[in-house]
C-alpha positions as CSV (number, residue, x, y, z in Angstrom):
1,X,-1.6,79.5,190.2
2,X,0.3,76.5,191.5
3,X,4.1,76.5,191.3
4,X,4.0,74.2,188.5
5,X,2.5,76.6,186.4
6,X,4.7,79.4,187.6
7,X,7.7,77.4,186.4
8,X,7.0,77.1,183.0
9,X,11.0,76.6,182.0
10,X,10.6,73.4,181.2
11,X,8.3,74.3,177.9
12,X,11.5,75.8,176.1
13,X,13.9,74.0,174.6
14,X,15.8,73.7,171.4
15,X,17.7,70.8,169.6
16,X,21.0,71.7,168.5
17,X,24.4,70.1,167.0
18,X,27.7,70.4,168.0
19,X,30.3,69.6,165.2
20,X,33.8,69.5,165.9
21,X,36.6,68.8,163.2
22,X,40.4,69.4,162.3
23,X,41.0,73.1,160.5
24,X,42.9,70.9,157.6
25,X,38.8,68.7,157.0
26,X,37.6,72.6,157.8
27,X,36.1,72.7,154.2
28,X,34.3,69.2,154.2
29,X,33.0,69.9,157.0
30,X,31.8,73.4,156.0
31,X,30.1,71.9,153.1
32,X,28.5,68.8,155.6
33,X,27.2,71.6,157.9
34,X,25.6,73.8,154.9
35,X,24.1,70.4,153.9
36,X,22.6,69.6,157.0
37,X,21.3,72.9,157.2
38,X,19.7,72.9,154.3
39,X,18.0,69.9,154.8
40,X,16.8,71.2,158.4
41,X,15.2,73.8,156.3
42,X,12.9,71.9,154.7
43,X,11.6,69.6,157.3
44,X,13.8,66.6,157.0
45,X,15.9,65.8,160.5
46,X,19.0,64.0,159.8
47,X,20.4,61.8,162.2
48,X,24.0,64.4,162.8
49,X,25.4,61.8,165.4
50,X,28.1,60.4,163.2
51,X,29.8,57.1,163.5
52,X,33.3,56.7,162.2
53,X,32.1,55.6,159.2
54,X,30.2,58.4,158.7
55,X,32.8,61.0,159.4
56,X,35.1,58.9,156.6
57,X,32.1,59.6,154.1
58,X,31.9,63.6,155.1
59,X,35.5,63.5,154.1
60,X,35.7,61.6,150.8
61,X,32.5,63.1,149.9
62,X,34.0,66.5,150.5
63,X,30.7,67.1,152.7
64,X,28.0,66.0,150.6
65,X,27.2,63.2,152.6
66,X,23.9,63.3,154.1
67,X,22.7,60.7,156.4
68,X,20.2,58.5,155.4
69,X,19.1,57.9,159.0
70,X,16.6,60.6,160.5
71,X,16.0,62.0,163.4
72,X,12.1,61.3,165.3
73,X,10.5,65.0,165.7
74,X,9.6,65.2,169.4
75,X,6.4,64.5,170.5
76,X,3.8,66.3,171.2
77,X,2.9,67.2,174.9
78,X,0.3,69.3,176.2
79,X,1.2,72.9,176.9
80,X,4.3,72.9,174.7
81,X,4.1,74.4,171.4
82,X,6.5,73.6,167.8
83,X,7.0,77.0,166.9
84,X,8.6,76.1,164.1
85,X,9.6,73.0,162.0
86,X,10.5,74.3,158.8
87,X,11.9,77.4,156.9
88,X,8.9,79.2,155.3
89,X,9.6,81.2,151.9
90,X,9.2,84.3,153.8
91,X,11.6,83.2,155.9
92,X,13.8,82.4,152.6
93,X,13.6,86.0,151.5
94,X,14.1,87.6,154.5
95,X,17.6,86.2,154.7
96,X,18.4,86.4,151.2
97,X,17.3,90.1,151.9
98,X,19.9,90.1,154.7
99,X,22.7,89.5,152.7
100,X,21.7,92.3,150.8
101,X,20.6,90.1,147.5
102,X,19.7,93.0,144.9
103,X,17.0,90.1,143.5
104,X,15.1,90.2,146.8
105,X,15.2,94.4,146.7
106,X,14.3,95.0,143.1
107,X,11.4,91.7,144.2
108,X,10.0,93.7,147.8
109,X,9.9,97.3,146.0
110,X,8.3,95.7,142.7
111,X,5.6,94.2,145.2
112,X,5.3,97.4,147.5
113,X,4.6,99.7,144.0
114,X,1.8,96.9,143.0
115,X,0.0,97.0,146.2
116,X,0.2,100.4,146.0
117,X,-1.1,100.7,142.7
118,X,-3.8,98.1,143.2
119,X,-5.1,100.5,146.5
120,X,-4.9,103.4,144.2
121,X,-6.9,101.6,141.5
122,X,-9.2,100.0,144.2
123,X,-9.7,103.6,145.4
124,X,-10.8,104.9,141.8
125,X,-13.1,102.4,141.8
126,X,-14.9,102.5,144.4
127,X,-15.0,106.3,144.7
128,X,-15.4,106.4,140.8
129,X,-12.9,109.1,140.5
């Protein structure tokens, strides 16, 4: 293997924003961040470096401005991989199950007694019992 395969740090990275406000705009902001995050989630990039301007609609908006402006996904290069550009539903439910959302228990134990009926009746079935 040459070294340049050996080093393969240069195949992981991550995109990330840094948002830095005044505690009194804490709850704009809050809201702008929870925007921008949800947006993320489904596969839209907003452009997050504000201008001035922009900062003066987060704050009058009370954070539900949302850039119109987007972000370019990177491009593809050989030997990298996207692991992930969006927020699948399972992903969804995992973190609704996280904070503990009785919907999303009553949901996975519903599903786990189907399957487990449908084996038992597959089972029947085929074994004609």
């Amino acid at each position: 293997r040459s070294e340049e395969e050996e080093d393969s740090s240069e195949n992981y990275w991550a995109e990330f924003a840094v948002i830095s406000f005044p505690d009194f705009e804490k709850e704009a902001f809050t809201r702008f961040v929870e925007t921008i995050s949800k947006s993320v989630k489904k596969n839209r990039r907003p452009e997050v470096a504000l201008s001035e301007e922009d900062v003066q609609k987060v704050i009058s908006s009370n954070g539900d401005y949302l850039p119109t402006a987007t972000h370019p996904k990177p491009e593809k290069v050989k030997g990298q991989v996207l692991m992930k550009s969006r927020v699948s539903l399972t992903d969804m439910m995992v973190e609704e199950g996280r904070k503990k959302n009785p919907g999303c228990y009553i949901f996975g134990w519903l599903f786990l007694l189907a399957f487990v009926a449908l084996v038992i009746l597959l089972l029947k079935t085929i074994l004609g019992l």
